[in-house]
C-alpha positions as CSV (number, residue, x, y, z in Angstrom):
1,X,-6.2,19.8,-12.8
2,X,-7.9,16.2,-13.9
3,X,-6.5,13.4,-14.3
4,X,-6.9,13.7,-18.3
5,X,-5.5,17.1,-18.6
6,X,-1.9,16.7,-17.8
7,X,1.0,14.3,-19.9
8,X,4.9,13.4,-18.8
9,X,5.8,14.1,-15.4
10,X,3.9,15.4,-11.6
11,X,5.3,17.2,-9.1
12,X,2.9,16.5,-6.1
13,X,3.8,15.9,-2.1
14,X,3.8,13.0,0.0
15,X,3.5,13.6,3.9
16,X,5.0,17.1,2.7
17,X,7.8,16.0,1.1
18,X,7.9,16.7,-2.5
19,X,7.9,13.7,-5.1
20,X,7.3,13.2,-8.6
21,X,5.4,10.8,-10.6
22,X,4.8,10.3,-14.1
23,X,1.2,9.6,-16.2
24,X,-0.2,6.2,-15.3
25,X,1.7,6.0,-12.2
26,X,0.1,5.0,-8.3
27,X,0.4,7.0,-5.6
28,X,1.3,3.4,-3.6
29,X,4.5,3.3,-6.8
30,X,5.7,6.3,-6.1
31,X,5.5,5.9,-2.1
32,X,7.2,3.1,-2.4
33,X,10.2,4.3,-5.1
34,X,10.9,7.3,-2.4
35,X,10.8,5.2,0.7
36,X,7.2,5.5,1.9
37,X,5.9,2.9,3.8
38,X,2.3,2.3,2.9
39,X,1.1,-1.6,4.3
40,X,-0.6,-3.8,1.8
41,X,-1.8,-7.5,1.4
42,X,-3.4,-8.0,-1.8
43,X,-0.8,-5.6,-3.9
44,X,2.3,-7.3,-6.6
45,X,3.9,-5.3,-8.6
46,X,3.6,-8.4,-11.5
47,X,0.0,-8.4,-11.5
48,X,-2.7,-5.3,-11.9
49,X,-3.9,-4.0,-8.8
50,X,-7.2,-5.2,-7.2
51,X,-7.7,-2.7,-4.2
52,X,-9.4,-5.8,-2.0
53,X,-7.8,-5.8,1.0
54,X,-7.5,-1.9,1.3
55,X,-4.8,-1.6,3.8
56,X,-2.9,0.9,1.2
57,X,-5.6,3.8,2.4
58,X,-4.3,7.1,2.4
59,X,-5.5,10.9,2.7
60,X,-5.7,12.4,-0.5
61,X,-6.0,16.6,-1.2
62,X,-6.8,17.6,-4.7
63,X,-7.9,21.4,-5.0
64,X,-10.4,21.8,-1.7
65,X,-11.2,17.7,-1.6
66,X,-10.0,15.8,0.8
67,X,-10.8,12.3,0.8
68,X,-9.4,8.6,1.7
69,X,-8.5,6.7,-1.4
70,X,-7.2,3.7,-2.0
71,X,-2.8,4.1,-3.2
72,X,-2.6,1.1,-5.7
73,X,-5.1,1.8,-7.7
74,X,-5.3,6.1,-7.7
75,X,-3.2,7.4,-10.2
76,X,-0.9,10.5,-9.3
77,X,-1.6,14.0,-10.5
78,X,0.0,17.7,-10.2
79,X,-0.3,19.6,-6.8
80,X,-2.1,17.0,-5.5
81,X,-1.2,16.6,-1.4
82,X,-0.9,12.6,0.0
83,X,-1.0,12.1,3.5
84,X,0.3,8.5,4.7
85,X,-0.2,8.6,8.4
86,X,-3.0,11.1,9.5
87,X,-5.5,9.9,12.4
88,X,-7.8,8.7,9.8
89,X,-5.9,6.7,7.9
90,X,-4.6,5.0,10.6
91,X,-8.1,4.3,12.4
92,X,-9.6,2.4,9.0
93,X,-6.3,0.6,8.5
94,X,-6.7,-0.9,12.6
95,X,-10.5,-1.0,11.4
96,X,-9.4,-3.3,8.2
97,X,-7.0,-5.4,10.4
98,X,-9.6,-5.9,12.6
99,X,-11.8,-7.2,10.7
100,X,-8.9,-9.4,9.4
101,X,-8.3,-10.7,12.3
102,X,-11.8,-11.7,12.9
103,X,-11.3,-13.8,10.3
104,X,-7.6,-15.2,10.0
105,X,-6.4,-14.8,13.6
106,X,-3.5,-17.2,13.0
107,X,-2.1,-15.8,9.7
108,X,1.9,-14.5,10.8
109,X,1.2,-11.9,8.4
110,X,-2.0,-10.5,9.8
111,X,-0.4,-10.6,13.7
112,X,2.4,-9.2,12.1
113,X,0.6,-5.9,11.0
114,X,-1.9,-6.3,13.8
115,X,1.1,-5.9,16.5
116,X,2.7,-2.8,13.9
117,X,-0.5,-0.7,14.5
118,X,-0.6,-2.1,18.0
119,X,-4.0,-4.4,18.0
120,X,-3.6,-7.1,20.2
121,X,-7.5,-8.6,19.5
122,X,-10.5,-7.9,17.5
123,X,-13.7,-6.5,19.0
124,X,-15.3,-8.5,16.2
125,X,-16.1,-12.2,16.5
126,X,-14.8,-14.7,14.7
127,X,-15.9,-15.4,11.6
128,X,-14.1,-18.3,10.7
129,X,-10.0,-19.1,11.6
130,X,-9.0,-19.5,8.1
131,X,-5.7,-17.9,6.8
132,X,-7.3,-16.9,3.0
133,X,-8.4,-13.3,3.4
134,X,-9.7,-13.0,-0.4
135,X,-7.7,-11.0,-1.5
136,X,-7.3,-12.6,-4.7
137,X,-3.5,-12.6,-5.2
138,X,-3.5,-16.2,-6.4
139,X,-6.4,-16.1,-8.7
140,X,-5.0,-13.3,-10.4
141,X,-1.0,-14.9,-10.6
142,X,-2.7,-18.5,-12.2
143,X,-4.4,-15.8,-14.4
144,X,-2.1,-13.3,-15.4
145,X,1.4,-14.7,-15.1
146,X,1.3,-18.3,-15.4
147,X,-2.4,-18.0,-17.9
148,X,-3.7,-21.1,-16.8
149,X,-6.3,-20.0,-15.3
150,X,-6.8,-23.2,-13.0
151,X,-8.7,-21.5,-10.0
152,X,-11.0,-18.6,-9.0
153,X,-13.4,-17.6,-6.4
154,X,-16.2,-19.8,-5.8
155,X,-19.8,-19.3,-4.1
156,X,-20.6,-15.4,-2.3
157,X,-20.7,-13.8,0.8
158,X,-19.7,-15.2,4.0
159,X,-19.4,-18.5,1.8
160,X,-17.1,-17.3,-0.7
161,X,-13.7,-18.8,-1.1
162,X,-10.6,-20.0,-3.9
163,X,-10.5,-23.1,-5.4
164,X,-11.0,-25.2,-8.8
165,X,-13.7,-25.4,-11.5
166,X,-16.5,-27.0,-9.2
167,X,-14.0,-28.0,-6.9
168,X,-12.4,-31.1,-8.5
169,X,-9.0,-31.4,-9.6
170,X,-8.1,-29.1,-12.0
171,X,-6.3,-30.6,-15.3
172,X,-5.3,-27.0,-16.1
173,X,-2.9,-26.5,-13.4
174,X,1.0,-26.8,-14.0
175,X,2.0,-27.3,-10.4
176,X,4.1,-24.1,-10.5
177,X,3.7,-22.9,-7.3
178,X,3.0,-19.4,-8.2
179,X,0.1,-19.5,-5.9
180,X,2.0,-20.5,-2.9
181,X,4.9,-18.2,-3.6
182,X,2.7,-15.1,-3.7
183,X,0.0,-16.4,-1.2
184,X,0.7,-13.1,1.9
185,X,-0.9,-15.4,4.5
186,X,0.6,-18.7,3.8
187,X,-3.3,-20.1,3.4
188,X,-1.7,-22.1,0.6
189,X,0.7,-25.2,0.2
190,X,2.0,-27.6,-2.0
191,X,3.8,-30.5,0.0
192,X,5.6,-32.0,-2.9
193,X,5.3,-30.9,-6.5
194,X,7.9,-32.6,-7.9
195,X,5.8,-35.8,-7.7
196,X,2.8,-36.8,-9.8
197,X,-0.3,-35.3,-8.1
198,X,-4.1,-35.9,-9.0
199,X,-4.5,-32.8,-11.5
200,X,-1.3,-31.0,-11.6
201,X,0.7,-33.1,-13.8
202,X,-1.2,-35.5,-16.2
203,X,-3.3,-32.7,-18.3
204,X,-3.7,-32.5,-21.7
205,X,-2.5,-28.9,-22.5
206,X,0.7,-27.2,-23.0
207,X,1.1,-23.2,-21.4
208,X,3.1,-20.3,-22.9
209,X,3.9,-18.4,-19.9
210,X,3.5,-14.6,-21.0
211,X,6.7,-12.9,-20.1
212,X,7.2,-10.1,-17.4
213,X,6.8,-6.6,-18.8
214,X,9.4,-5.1,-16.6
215,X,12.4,-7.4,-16.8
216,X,11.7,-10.0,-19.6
217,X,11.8,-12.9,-17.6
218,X,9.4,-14.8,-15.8
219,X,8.9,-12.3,-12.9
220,X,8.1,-14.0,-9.4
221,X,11.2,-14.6,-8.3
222,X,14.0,-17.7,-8.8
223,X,11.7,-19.9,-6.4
224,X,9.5,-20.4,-8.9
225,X,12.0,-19.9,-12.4
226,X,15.6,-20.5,-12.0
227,X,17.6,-18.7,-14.8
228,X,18.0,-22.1,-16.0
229,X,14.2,-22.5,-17.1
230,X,14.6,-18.7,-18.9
231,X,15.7,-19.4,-22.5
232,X,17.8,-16.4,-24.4
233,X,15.4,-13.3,-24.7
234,X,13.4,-13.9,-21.7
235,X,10.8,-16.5,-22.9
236,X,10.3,-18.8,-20.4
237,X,10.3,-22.6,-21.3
238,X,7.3,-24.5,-21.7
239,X,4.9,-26.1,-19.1
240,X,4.3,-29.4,-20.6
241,X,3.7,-32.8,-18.6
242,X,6.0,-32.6,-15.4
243,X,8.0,-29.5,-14.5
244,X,9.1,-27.3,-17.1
245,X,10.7,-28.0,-19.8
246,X,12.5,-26.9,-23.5
């Protein structure tokens, strides 16, 4: 059965267990509601999923197909058979952390999973020891939950990287911190937002944050918006100048 032949609920089977998942749902949602653990780097449940870093691989059976897909962006179906840990998956998820390591060898996250699917090295070389690995998290929080849109990826290839609007200080970021929060690799940091900064604070414009779609509220955790900042029905209150503000 096709994706756009079926409505309400699935009844499908995760490493042989059987789960069920409703239209519009992941496979990597419904792994992780029932307890699966399926690794992933550039995947937040606030924001819509990008499939970059495709760590979330996993072995997918519909009818006689089998073939590796990518959890948080493939949509669950009826009968359809998900395999989590087979000898495939596991061989490109050490082939993606390789190559992750080749490039951030001193992200704690990346030696984290490196050591969990027990890589000690790369047989790549080094491309360059830098702790961003693209996957776009930030760009996509500045975008999507704060809306201020204040950077994005910049230049191609080997030379493609996140920053500002021709790489000057932006006047269009708040100096939230949403970018640091969700960051998986620590690559970014804010030493002290709380005082005036070239760029964060003096700008011109005034953000409505959009609200979360699950719970109302502004949805990254109280790191970033204290219950304080959340007025009654789940509006957050307005960037405007410093901090935030009624």
């Amino acid at each position: 059965m096709s994706h756009a032949e079926w409505s309400g609920a699935a009844k499908f089977t995760i490493d042989g267990r059987e789960v069920v998942g409703y239209k519009g749902e992941t496979i990597l949602q419904v792994a992780r509601r029932e307890g699966f653990n399926i690794p992933t780097l550039c995947y937040h449940e606030a924001i819509a999923p990008y499939a970059s870093c495709r760590l979330c691989l996993v072995e997918v059976t519909a009818g006689r197909r089998t073939k590796l897909v990518t959890s948080c962006v493939y949509e669950v179906a009826p009968d359809i058979e998900v395999k989590t840990d087979t000898e495939k998956v596991m061989r490109n998820r050490k082939s993606v952390l390789e190559l992750l390591l080749a490039r951030a060898p001193d992200a704690p996250r990346i030696k984290q999973l490196a050591a969990e699917y027990g890589l000690k090295r790369s047989r790549y070389p080094l491309v360059k020891n830098d702790k961003c690995i693209l996957c776009g998290l930030c760009v996509r929080a500045c975008k999507e939950i704060v809306g201020a849109n204040a950077i994005g990826f910049i230049d191609r290839g080997a030379e493609r990287h996140v920053g500002t609007p021709i790489e000057r200080a932006s006047e269009r970021c708040v100096g939230c911190g949403t970018c640091v929060y969700i960051c998986p690799t620590s690559a970014i940091s804010l030493k002290d937002v709380s005082a005036p900064m070239l760029g964060i604070h003096d700008h011109p414009y005034d953000y409505e944050a959009p609200d979360c779609s699950v719970c109302g509220e502004f949805g990254l955790g109280s790191e970033i918006a204290s219950p304080s900042q959340v007025e009654e029905g789940g509006d957050l209150k307005r960037h405007q100048g410093k901090g935030i503000k009624k």
